[in-house]
C-alpha positions as CSV (number, residue, x, y, z in Angstrom):
1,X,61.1,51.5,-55.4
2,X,58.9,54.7,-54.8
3,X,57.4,53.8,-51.3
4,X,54.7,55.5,-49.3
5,X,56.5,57.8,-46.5
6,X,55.1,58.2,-43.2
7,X,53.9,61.2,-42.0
8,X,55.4,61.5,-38.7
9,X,58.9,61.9,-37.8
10,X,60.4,58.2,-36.7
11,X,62.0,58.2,-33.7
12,X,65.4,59.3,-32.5
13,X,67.8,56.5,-31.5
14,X,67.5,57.7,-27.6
15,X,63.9,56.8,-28.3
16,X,64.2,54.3,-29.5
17,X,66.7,53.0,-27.2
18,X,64.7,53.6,-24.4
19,X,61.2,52.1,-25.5
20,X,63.2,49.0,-26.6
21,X,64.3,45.9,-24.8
22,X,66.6,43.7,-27.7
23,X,66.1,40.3,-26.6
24,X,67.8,37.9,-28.9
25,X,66.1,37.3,-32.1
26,X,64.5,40.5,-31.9
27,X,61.5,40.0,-29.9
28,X,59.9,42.8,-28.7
29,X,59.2,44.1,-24.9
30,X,56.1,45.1,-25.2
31,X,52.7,44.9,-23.1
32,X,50.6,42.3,-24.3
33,X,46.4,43.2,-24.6
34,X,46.6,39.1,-22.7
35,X,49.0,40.3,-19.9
36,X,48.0,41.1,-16.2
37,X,49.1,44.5,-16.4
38,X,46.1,44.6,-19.3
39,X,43.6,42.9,-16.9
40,X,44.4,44.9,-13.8
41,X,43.3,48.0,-15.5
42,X,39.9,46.4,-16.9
43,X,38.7,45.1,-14.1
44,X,40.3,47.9,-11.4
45,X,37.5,50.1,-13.3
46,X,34.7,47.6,-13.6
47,X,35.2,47.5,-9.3
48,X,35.6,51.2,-9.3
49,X,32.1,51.5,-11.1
50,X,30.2,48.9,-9.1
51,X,30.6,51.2,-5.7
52,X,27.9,53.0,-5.0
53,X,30.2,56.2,-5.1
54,X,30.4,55.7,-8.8
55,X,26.4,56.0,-9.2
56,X,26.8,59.6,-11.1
57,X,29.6,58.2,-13.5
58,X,27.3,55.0,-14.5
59,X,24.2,57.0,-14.8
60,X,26.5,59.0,-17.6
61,X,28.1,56.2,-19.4
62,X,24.5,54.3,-19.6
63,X,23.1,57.7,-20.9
64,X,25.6,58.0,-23.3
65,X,25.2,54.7,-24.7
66,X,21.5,54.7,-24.8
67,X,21.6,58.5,-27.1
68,X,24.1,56.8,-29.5
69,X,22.1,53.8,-30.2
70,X,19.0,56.2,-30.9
71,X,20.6,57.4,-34.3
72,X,21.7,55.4,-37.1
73,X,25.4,54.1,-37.1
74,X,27.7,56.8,-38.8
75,X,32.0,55.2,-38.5
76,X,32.6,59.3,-38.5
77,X,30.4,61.1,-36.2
78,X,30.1,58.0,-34.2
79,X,33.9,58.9,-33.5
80,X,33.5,62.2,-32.7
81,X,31.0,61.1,-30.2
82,X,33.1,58.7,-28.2
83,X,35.9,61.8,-28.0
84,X,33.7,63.9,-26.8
85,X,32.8,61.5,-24.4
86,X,35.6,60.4,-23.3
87,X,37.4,64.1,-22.6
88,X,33.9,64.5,-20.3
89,X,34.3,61.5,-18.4
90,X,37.8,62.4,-17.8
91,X,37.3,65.3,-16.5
92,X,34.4,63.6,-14.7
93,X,36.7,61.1,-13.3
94,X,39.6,63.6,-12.4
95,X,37.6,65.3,-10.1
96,X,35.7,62.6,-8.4
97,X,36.0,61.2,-5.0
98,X,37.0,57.7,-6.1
99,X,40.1,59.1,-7.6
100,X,40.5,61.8,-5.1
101,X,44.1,60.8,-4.4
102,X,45.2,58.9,-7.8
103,X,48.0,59.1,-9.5
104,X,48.2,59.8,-12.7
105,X,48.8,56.6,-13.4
106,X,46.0,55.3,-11.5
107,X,43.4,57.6,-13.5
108,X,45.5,56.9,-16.7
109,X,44.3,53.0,-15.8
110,X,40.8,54.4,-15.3
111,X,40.3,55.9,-18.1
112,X,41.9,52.8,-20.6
113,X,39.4,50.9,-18.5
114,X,36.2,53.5,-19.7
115,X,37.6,52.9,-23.3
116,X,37.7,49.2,-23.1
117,X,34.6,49.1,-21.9
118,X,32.4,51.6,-24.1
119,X,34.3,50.5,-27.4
120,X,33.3,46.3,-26.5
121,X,29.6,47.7,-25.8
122,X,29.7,49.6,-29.3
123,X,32.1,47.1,-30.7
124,X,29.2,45.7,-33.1
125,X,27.9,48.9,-34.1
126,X,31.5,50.6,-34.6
127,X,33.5,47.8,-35.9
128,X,33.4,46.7,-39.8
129,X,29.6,48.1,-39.5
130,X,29.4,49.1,-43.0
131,X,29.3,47.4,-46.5
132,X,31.9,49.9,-47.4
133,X,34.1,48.8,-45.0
134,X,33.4,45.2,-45.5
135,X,34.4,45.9,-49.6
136,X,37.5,47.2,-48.5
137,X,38.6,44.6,-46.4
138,X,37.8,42.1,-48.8
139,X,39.9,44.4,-51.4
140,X,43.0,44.6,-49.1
141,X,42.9,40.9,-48.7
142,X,42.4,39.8,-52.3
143,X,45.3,41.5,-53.1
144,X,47.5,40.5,-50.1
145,X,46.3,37.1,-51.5
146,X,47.7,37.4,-54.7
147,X,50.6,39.5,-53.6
148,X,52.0,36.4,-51.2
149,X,52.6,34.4,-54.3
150,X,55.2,36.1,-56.1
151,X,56.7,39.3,-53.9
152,X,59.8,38.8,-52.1
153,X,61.9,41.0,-49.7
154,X,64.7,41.9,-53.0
155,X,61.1,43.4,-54.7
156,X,61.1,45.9,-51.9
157,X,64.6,46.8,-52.0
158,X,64.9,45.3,-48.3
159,X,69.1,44.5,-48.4
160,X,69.8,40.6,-47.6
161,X,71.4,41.9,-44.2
162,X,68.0,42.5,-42.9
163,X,66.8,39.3,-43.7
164,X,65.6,37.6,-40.6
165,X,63.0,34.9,-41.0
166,X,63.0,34.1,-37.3
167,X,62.1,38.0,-36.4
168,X,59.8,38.2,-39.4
169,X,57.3,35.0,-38.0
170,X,57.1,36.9,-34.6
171,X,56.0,40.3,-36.3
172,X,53.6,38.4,-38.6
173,X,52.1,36.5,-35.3
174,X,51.7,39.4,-33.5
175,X,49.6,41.3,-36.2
176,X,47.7,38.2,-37.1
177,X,46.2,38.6,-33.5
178,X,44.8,41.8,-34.2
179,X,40.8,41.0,-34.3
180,X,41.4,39.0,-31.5
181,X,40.4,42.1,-29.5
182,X,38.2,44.4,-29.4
183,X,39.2,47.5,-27.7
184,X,41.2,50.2,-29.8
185,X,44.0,50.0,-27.5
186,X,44.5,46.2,-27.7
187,X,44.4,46.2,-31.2
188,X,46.9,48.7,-31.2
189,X,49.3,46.8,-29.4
190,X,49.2,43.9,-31.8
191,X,49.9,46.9,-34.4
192,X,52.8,48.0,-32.0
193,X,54.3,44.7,-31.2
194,X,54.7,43.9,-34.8
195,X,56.6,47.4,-35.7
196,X,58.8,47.2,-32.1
197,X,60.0,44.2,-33.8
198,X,60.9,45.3,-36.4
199,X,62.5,47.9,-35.4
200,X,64.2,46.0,-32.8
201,X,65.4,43.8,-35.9
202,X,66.9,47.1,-37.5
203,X,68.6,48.2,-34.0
204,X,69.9,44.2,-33.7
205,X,71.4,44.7,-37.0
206,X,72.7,48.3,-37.2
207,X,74.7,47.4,-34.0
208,X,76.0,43.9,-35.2
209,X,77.2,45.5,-38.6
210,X,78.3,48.6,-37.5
211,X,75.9,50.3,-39.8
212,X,73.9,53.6,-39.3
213,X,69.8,53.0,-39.5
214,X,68.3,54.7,-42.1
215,X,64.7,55.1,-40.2
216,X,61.9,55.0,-42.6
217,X,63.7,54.1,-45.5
218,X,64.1,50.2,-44.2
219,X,61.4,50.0,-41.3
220,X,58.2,50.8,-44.4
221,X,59.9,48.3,-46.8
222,X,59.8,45.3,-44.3
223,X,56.4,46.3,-42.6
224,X,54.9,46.3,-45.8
225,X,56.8,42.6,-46.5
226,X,55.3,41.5,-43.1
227,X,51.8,43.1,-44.3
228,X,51.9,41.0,-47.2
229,X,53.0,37.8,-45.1
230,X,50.5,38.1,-42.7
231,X,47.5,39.2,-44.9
232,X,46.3,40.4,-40.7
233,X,42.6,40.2,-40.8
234,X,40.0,43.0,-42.0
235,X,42.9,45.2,-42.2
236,X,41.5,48.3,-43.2
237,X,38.4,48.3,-40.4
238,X,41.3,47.5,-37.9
239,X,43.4,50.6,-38.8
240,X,39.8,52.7,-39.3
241,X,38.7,51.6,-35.7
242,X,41.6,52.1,-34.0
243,X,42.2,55.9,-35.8
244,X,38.3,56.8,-34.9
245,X,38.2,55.4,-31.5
246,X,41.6,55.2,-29.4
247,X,41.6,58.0,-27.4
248,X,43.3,61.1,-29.6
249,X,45.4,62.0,-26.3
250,X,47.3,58.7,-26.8
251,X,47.9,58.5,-30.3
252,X,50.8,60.5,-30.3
253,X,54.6,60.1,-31.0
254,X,55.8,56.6,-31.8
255,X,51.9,55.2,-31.5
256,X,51.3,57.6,-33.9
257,X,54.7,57.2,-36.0
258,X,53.7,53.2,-36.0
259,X,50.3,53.4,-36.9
260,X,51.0,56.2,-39.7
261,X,53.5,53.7,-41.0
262,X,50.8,50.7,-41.0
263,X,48.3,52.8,-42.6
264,X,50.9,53.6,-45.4
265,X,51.9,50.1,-45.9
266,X,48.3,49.1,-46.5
267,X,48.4,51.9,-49.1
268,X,50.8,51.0,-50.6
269,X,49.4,47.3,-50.9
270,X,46.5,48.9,-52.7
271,X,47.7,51.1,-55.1
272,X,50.8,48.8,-55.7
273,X,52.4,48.4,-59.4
274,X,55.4,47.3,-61.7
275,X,57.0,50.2,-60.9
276,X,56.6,49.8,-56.8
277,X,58.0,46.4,-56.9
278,X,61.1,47.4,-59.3
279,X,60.3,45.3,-62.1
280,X,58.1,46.5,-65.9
281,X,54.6,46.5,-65.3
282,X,54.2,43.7,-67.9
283,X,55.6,40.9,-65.4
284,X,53.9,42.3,-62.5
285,X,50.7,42.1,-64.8
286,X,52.0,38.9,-65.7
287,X,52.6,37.6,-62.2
288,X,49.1,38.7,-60.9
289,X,47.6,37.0,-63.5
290,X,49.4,33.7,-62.1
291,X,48.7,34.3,-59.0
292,X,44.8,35.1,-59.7
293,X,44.5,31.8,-61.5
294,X,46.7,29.8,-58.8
295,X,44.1,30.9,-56.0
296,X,41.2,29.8,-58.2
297,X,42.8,26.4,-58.7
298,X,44.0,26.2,-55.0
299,X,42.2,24.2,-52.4
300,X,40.8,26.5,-49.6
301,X,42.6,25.9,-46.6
302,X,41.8,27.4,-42.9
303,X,43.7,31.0,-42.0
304,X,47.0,31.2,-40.5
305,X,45.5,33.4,-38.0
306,X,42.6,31.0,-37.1
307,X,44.5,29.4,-34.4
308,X,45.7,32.7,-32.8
309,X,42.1,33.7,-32.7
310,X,41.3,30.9,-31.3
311,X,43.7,30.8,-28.3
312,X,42.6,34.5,-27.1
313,X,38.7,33.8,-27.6
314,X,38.1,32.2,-24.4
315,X,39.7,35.6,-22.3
316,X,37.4,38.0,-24.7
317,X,34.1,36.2,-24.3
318,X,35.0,36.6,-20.4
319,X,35.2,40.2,-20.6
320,X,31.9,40.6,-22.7
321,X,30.5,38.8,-19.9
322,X,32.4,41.2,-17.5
323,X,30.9,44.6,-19.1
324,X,27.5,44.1,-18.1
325,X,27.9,46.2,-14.9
C-alpha cells in the first residue's frame, strides 16, 4: 500500500551498526528515562544549582518562568520561548565558573538537566494544554481503537519473515510508557526504544536470511503495526511536545529520522483507507463499521499501558518533588 515516507534519510548500515547492540530477540540497547545514567544527569544539575555559585543562573531560570506564566498559554510561541531560552542558558552555562573545566559531556548533562527541569515546571501548561489537542488525541485513539480489531501485519504489506511477536511486545511496551514522563527527552526515548527495536528486528533478520534491508520501505509498515498495537497514550500531544520542546540541537539524525517516522505513522493512522490497507474501500468501510459496533457492545476494561504507568509513577512524583530548588 501507498505509505507515508519519512522525511529524513534512514540511516546507513554503519549507523546503524554502531548505535545498535542485537541482543537476541531483538531488544534494544538503549538508555532508559528509569536508568542511573538518566538520574545522574537530573540531579548532578539540581546540586550544581543549589551552590551559591549558581545564584545568577537561578535568578534567570525563576525569571524566565515567572514572564511565561504572565501571558496566556500558546503550544507555539510557548516553544519558541523555551528555545530561546535554552540557547541563553547555554551559553550562560558554558561560560560559567561551575563548568569552568567541563567536558562537553559534562555540560551536555547540564543542559538535559535545565530541560528536565523547566519542561516538568511547565509540564501542565505545555502538555495536552489545549482542547484542540485533547480532540486530537481522542481522534488518534478512537481510531487506533477500531483499527486493532481487524488490521493485521499482511494489510500493511509487512512479509511473514518479519513477523516477530516476541520483538513486537517489547516495542509496543516501550511506547506504551511514553506519558510516563514528562521531560521531552524521556519521552523521546520511549519513542526511540520502540523504533531501535525494530530496526534491530530488521538487522536480526536481514543477517539470518541473507537479505538486503530495504530501510523505510519495512521499518514505516511495522511502526505503524506496533502504533496500532499499542494505541500509546495521547499520541498526538506526545509527538507535539516532544517536536516543540526537546532541544532543536538534539533532534537531529536518527532522533530526527525516528521521530519523523512516528509522526508519519500517526498520519497515516489518521488519514488511513481501503486503499492504504490493500483491500476495496467497501470492506474497510465494512470492517470499521464492525469494529465501531464491537467497542460499543464491549465491556470497558482498564489500559494495557495502566500498569506501566503505574510502575514508573513512584520515580516521577520524586522528581516533582526534587524541582522545587
Amino acid at each position: 500500500p501507498p505509505l507515508l515516507l519519512s522525511l529524513s534519510p534512514a540511516p546507513t548500515d554503519r549507523q546503524n551498526s554502531k548505535s545498535l547492540s542485537l541482543w537476541a530477540g531483538g531488544q534494544a540497547a538503549m538508555e532508559s528515562p528509569t536508568s542511573a545514567a538518566s538520574r545522574v544527569d537530573f540531579y548532578g544539575f539540581l546540586d550544581r544549582m543549589r551552590r551559591p555559585e549558581a545564584a545568577d543562573l537561578f535568578r534567570s531560570i525563576k525569571s524566565f518562568l515567572a514572564s511565561l506564566s504572565l501571558d496566556e498559554p500558546s503550544a507555539e510561541a510557548d516553544g519558541a520561548r523555551v528555545q530561546a531560552f535554552f540557547a541563553e542558558m547555554e551559553a550562560a552555562i558554558r561560560g560559567h565558573p561551575l563548568w569552568a573545566d567541563a567536558t562537553h559531556q559534562e555540560i551536555d548533562h547540564a543542559l538535559e538537566g535545565l530541560e528536565k527541569y523547566i519542561m516538568t515546571k511547565l509540564f501542565d501548561r505545555t502538555f495536552a494544554a489545549s482542547p484542540e489537542d485533547a480532540a486530537a488525541d481522542a481522534e488518534v485513539s478512537d481510531k487506533i481503537g477500531l483499527l486493532q480489531r481487524f488490521v493485521r501485519p499482511h494489510h500493511l504489506d509487512i512479509p511473514k519473515v518479519l513477523n516477530n511477536e516476541a520483538s513486537w511486545l517489547i516495542a509496543v511496551k516501550e511506547l506504551q510508557k511514553i506519558n510516563s514522563f514528562k521531560s521531552p527527552w524521556e519521552k523521546l526515548l520511549c519513542m526511540m526504544s520502540c523504533c531501535q527495536v525494530i530496526n534491530n528486528l530488521l538487522l536480526n533478520v536481514s543477517m539470518t536470511n541473507d537479505r538486503t534491508p530495504s530501510g523505510a520501505d519495512e521499518f514505516l509498515p511495522i511502526l505503524i503495526y506496533i502504533t496500532i498495537k499499542a494505541n500509546p497514550p495521547q499520541l498526538h500531544s506526545n509527538l507535539k511536545f516532544v517536536q516543540l520542546f526537546r532541544r532543536e540541537t538534539k533532534l537531529v539524525s536518527e532522533v530526527e529520522y525516528y521521530l519523523t517516522n512516528l509522526i508519519s505513522a500517526k498520519m497515516f493512522i489518521i488519514n488511513v483507507n481501503g486503499h492504504s490497507l490493500s483491500m476495496e474501500e467497501s470492506e474497510f468501510q465494512k470492517h470499521m463499521e464492525s469494529a465501531k459496533l464491537g467497542t460499543q457492545m464491549s465491556v470497558a476494561s482498564p489500559s494495557s499501558s495502566q500498569g506501566l504507568a503505574t510502575s514508573t509513577s513512584g520515580l516521577q512524583k520524586q522528581i516533582d518533588a526534587e524541582v522545587d530548588i
